[in-house]
Legacy VTK file of the C-alpha trace (Angstrom):
# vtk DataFile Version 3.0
C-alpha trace
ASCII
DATASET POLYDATA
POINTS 340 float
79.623 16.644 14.183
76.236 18.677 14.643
73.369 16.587 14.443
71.411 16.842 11.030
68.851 19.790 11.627
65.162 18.450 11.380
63.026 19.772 8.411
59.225 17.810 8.842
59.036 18.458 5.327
61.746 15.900 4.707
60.777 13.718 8.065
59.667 10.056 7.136
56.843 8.046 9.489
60.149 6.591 11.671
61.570 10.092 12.274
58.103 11.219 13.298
57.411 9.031 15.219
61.019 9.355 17.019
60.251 12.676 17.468
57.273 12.736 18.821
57.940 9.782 21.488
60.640 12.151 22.463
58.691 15.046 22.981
56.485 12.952 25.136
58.857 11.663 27.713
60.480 8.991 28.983
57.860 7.244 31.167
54.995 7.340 27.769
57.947 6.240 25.785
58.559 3.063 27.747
55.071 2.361 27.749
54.945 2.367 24.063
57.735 0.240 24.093
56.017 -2.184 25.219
53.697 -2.571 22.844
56.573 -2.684 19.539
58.244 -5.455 18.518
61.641 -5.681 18.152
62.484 -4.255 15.084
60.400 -1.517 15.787
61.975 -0.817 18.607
65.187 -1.082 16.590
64.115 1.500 13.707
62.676 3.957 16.393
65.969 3.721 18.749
68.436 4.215 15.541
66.435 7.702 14.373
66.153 8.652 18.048
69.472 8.176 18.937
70.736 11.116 16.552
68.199 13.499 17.457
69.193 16.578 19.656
67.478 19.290 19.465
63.856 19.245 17.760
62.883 22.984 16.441
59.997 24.519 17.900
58.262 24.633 14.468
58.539 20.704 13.845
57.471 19.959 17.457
54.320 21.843 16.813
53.500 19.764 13.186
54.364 16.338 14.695
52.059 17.087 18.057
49.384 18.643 15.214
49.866 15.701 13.711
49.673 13.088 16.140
47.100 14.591 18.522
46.024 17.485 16.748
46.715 20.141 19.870
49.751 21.663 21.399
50.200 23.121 24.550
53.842 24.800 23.779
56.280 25.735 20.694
59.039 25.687 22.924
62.239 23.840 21.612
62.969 20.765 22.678
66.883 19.898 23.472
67.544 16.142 24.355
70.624 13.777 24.299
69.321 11.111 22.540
71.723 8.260 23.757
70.799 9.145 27.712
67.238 9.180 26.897
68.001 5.915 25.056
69.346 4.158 27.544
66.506 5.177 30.360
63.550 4.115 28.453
65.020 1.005 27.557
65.704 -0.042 31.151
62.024 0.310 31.950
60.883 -1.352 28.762
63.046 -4.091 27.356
64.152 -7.237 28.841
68.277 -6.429 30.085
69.583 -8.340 27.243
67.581 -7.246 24.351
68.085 -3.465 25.562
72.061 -4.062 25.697
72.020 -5.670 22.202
70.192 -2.775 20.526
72.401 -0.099 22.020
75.427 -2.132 21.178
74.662 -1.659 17.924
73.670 2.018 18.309
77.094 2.240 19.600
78.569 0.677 16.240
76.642 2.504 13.861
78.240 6.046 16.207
81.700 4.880 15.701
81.662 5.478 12.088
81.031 8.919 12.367
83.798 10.621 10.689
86.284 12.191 12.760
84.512 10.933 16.351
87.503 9.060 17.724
89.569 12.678 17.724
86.912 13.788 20.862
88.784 11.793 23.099
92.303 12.893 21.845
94.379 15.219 24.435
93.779 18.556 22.886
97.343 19.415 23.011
98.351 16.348 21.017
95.250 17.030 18.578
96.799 20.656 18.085
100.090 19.154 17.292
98.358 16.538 14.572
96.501 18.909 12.573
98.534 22.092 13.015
100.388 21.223 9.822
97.546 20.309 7.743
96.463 22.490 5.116
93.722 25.294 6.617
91.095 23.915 4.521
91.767 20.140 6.001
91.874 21.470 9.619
88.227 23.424 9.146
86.538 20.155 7.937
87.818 18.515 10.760
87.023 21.130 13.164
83.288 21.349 11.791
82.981 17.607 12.518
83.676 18.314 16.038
81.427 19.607 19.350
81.481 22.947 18.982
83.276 23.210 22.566
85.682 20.535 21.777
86.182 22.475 18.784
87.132 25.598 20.387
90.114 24.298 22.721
91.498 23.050 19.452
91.050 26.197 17.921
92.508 28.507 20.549
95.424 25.982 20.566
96.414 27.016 16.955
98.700 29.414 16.013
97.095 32.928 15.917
97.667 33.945 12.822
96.142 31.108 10.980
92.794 31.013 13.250
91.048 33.851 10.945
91.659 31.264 8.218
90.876 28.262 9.269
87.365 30.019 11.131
86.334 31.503 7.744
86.764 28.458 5.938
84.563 26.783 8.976
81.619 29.406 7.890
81.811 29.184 4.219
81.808 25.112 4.403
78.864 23.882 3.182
78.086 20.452 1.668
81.599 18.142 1.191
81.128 15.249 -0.838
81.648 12.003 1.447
84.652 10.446 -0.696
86.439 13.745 0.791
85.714 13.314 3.727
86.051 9.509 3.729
90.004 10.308 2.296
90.785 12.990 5.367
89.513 10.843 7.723
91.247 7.550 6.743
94.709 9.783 6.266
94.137 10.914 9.695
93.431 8.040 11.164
96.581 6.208 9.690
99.106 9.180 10.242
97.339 8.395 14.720
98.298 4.711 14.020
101.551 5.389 13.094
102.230 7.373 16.175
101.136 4.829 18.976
75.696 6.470 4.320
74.069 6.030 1.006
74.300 10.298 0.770
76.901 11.666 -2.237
77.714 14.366 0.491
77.062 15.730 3.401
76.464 18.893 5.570
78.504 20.454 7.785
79.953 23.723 9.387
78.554 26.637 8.075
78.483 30.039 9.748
75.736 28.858 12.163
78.645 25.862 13.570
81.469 28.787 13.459
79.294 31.340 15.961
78.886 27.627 18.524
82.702 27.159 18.138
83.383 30.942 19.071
80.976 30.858 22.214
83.387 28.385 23.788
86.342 30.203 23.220
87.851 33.361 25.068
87.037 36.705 24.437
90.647 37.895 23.093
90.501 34.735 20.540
87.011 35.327 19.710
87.345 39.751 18.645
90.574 38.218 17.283
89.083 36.170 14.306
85.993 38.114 14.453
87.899 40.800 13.184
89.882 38.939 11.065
87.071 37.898 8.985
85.578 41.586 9.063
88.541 42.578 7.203
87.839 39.983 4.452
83.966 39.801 4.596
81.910 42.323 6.738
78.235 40.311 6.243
79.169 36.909 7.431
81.294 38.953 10.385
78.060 40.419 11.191
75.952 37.572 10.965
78.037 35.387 12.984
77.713 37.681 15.813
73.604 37.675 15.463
74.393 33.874 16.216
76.966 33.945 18.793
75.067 33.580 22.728
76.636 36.444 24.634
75.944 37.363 28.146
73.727 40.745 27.868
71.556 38.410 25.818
69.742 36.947 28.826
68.087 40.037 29.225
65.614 38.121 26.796
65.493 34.831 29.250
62.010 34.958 30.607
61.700 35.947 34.203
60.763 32.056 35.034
64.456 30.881 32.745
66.074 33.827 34.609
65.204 32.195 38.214
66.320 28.933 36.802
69.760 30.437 35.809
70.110 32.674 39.534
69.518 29.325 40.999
72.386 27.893 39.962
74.839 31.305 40.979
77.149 32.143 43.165
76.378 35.798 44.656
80.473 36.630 43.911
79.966 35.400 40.698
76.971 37.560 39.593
78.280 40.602 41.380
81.489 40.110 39.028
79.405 39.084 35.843
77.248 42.552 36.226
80.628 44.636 36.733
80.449 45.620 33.180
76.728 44.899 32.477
73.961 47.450 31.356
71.862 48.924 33.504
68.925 46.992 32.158
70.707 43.331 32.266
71.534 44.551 36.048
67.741 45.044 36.693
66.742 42.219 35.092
68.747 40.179 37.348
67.743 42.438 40.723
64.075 41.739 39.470
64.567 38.126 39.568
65.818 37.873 43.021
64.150 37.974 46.375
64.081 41.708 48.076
66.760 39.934 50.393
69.002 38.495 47.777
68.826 41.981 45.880
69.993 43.799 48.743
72.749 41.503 49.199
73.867 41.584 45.926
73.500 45.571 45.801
75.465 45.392 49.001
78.336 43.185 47.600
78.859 45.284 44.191
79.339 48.653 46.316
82.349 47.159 48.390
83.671 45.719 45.184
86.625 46.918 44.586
88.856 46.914 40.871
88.716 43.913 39.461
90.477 42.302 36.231
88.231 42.501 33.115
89.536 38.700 32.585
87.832 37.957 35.796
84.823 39.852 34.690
84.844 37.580 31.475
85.333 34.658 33.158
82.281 35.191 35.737
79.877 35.786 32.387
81.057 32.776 30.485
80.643 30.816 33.250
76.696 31.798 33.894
76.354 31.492 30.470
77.555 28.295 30.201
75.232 27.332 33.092
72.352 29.231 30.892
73.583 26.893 27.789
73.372 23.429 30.192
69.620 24.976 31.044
69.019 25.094 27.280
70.377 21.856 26.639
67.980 19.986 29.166
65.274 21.664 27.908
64.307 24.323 30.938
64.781 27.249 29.362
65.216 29.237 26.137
67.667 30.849 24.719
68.203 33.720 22.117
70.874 34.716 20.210
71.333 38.199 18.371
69.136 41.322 18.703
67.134 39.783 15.635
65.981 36.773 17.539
63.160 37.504 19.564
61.227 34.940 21.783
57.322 35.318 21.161
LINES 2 342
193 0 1 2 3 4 5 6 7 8 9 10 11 12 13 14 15 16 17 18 19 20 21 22 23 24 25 26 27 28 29 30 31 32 33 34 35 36 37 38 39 40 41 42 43 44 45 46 47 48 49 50 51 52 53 54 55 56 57 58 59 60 61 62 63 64 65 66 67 68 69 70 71 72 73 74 75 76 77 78 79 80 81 82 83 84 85 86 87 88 89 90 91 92 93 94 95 96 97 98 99 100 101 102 103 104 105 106 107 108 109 110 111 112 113 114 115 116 117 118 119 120 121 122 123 124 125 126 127 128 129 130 131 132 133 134 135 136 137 138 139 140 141 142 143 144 145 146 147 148 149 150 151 152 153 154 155 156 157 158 159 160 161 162 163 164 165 166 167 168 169 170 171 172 173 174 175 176 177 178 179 180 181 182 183 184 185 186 187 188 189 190 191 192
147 193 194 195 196 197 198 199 200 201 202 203 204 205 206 207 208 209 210 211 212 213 214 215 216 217 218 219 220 221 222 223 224 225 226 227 228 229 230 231 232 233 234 235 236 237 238 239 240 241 242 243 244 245 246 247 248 249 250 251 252 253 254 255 256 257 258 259 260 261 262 263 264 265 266 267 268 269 270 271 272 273 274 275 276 277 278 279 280 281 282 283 284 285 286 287 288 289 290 291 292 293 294 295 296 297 298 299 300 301 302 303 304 305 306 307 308 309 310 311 312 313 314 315 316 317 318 319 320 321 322 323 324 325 326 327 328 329 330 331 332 333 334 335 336 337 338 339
């Protein structure tokens, strides 16, 4: 399930202050530590543990707020649990840091729908395939959007335009719902070996993650499918959806992150079908050496499968997406989203 997106309008002291020790590091972190008692170190861990990503807009308030300056509006992305579990090591006695992510733990495992991550997908396909398409979109909207996506492309084809659509247009669910499908689910697995009134999930922004991870013939396949039905959310998942000509928008500093990171086949295949300005951003990015090289390769290439092409792009952006997710670069989706 996506983590709940951060709105500092809505933020309480706690969450604040979670936020803005993780903005600051690991090493200041520990050091405040320190300083907490227990069940402040408790409250703090439990609201940091389900933070991911922090938007660039509440990372400026909370620094404005807490030391009145900021030095950068980039996003932050962070696994909370990892983080979690470093800063406790330097901070906390062994036993009191075990105890308090113990119970972090606890509290994770009633997170509806979590056990199904470590499911084999083929088995997970098999479960849900005969669920009604409504019943099979809440579940898949509970899930990582990549985990999401093998399930997905494991479906029958002509029910994935479906059960995607009804993915985007999912909103808020009330928890009894959700509560029922998840207890039905769980007993129909046993028999084969919050305070909130609802809550929010899926949406057309968790559809366009979920189609990133799949391949390109599922992907035009429900893309299309939903055109038919509903031409504006088509077109506004695809503003959302990360595709490779979009790192022509990766600063030149992100870019060298990303060519760091590639094979020299691999980008001569990825830039086989690539504009000629996404093929000069890359040259641009790469020592006079490397260039020629690269140059050098892409003339002897000969035909090559489109699949492999494809597969070449997915796979640098899914090295661009691991960037993202540690925080080292920044990513835009959709010619409407412009980095400033």
């Amino acid at each position: 399930m996506a983590p709940p997106e951060l709105d500092m309008n809505n933020l309480t002291g706690p969450q604040k202050a979670a936020t803005f020790l993780l903005i600051m590091g690991q090493e200041y972190t520990a050091e405040i530590f320190k300083n907490l008692a227990e069940e402040e170190i408790r409250k703090l861990a439990s609201h940091m543990s389900e933070i991911k990503y922090v938007p660039p807009e509440v990372t400026r308030q909370v620094m404005e707020e807490f030391v009145r300056s900021l030095e950068s509006n980039d996003p932050l992305m962070v696994e909370g649990q990892t983080f979690l579990k470093t800063i406790m090591k330097g901070s906390l006695a062994k036993e009191k840091a075990n105890a308090i992510y113990k119970e972090l733990e606890k509290n994770k495992k009633n997170v509806p729908f979590s056990y199904l991550e470590e499911i084999d997908t083929a088995a997970l396909v098999a479960l849900i395939k005969g669920e009604h398409p409504q019943t099979t979109a809440l579940i898949l909207a509970h899930l990582r959007p990549e985990r999401a996506a093998e399930v997905l492309n494991g479906l029958p084809t002509e029910i994935q335009g479906d059960i995607a659509m009804r993915i985007a247009e999912i909103n808020r669910v009330p928890i009894e719902i959700i509560d029922e499908v998840d207890e039905t689910l769980q007993k129909e697995l046993a028999g084969r070996g919050d305070s909130a009134s609802t809550r929010a999930i899926g949406g057309i922004s968790a559809l366009a993650d979920i189609l990133n991870e799949v391949d390109r013939e599922t992907e035009e396949g429900i893309l299309s499918s939903i055109e038919e039905q509903k031409e504006d959310m088509a077109e506004e998942i695809r503003q959302l959806m990360f595709v490779f000509e979009d790192l022509i928008k990766v600063d030149d500093r992100g870019m060298r992150e990303i060519l760091k990171q590639v094979e020299t086949q691999q980008l001569g295949l990825a830039l086989k079908t690539a504009s000629e300005e996404m093929k000069e951003k890359i040259f641009g990015n790469l020592s006079e050496r490397a260039a020629g090289m690269l140059r050098e390769d892409m003339e002897v290439m000969g035909p090559v499968r489109l699949t492999e092409v494809e597969k070449a792009q997915q796979m640098i952006i899914r090295v661009a997406r691991d960037l993202e997710a540690e925080g080292k670069i920044v990513l835009a989706k959709g010619k409407d989203d412009t980095l400033v």
